[in-house]
N, C-alpha and C positions, 0 to 999 in steps of 0.2 A: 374241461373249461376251455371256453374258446380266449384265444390274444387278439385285441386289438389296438392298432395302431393307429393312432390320430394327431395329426400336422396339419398345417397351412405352409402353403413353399409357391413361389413365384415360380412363370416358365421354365425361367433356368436352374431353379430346384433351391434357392436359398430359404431357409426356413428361418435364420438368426442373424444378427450381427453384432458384435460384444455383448452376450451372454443375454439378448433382448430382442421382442419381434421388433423388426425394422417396417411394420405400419401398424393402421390403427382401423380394425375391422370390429367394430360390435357384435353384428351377426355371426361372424366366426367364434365371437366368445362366449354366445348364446348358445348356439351348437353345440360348442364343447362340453358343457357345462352339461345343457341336455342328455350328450351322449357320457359323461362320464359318471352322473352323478349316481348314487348307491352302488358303483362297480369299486374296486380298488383301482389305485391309478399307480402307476412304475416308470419313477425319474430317476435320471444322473443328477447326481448330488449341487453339477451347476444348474441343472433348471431348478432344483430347490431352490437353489439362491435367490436366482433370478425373480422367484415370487416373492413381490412386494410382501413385507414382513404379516400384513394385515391379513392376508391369504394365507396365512401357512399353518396350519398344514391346511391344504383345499378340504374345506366341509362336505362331510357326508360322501365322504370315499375315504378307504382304507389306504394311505400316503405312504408306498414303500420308497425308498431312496437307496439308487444302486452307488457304492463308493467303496474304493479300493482301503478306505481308511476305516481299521480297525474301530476306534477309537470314536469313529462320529457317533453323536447322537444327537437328535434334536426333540421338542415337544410334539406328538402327535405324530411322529412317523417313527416306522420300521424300518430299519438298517439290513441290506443285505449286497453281500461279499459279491456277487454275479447277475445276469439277467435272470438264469435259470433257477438261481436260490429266491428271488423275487416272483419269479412265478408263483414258485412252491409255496411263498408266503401266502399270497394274492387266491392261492386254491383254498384257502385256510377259511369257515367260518368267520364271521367277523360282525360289531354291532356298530353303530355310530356312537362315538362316545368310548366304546370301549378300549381297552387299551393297546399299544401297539401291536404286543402278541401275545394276544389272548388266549384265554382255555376254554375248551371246547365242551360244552356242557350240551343237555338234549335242549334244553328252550334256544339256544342258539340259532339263528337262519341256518340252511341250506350254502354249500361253498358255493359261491357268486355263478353263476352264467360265463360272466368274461371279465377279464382285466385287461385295461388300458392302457399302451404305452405311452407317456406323455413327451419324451425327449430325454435329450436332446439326441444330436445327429450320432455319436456312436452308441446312444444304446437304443435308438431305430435299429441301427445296422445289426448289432449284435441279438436283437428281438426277433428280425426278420423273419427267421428261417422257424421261428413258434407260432407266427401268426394266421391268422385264420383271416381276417378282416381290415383293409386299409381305409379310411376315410381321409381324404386328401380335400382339402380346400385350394382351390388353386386360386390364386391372388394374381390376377392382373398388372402387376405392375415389375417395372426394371428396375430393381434394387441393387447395390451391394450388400452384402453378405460374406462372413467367413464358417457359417454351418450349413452345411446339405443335406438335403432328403435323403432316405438310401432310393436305389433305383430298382423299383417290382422287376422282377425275370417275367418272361413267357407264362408262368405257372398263373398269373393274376388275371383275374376277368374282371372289365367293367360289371356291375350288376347295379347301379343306381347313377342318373347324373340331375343334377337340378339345372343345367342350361345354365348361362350367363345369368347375373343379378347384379344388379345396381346395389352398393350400400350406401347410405346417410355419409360413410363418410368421403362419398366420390367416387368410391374406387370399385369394379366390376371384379367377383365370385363366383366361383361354382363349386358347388362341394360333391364330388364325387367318392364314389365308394367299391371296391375290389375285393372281392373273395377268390377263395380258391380250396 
């Protein structure tokens, strides 16, 4: 299974600012959305939060939630203890609709292609070193921020750039993408 990671982060690498994207990008959520949808997707339990209660769990992705808390549970996501047990989840067959962690029968799909990292900044960091794929939006603009992108080593190759873009709401993107 390949990992992919996918953010939007200003020059200076801010991706967050109290537990919220600090702009307002349509096309970046359009992409996301594109690139995420029938993959399983793998958050810290604050980017759970952070989605508006009406998103939750994100439709037609398998929603694991990484948190140190025994105890959590919530409707429509998988709870797991690590990045790496999130993986393991995320490798697992899986239906829409079906249940957090399901069983594995022959009518079941094929385990996914790839799973998604969605945030926040330490479990990028902690995902880094599985991933296969970075799709970075880069956001034009000087923000404050208190979360950060992790920072790609050497090992990353550019391999797609969409050039600058204007979006509706002002503000200039480009969404590039890095394998290795």
């Amino acid at each position: 299974m390949n990992v992919g990671l996918i953010w939007a982060q200003t020059p200076a690498g801010v991706i967050g600012a109290d537990n919220a994207i600090p702009w307002r990008l349509p096309e970046d959520m359009a992409h996301f959305k594109a690139t995420t949808l029938g993959h399983p997707v793998v958050m810290g339990r604050k980017t759970w939060d952070s989605l508006p209660p009406r998103f939750r769990p994100l439709s037609g992705r398998r929603n694991i939630v990484v948190t140190r808390d025994p105890r959590w549970a919530a409707e429509g996501a998988a709870r797991a203890g690590s990045v790496a047990e999130a993986l393991g989840l995320a490798a697992e067959p899986w239906q829409a609709g079906a249940a957090a962690a399901p069983e594995t029968t022959p009518s079941e799909p094929a385990a996914p292609a790839t799973a998604w990292v969605i945030g926040g900044g330490e479990i990028y960091r902690a995902a880094l070193e599985y991933a296969t794929t970075l799709s970075v939006t880069e956001v034009d603009a000087a923000v404050d921020g208190d979360t950060y992108a992790p920072t790609p080593d050497a090992t990353w190759e550019a391999a797609e750039d969409t050039g600058w873009l204007s979006s509706t709401s002002g503000l200039r993107y480009r969404i590039r993408t890095f394998t290795r």
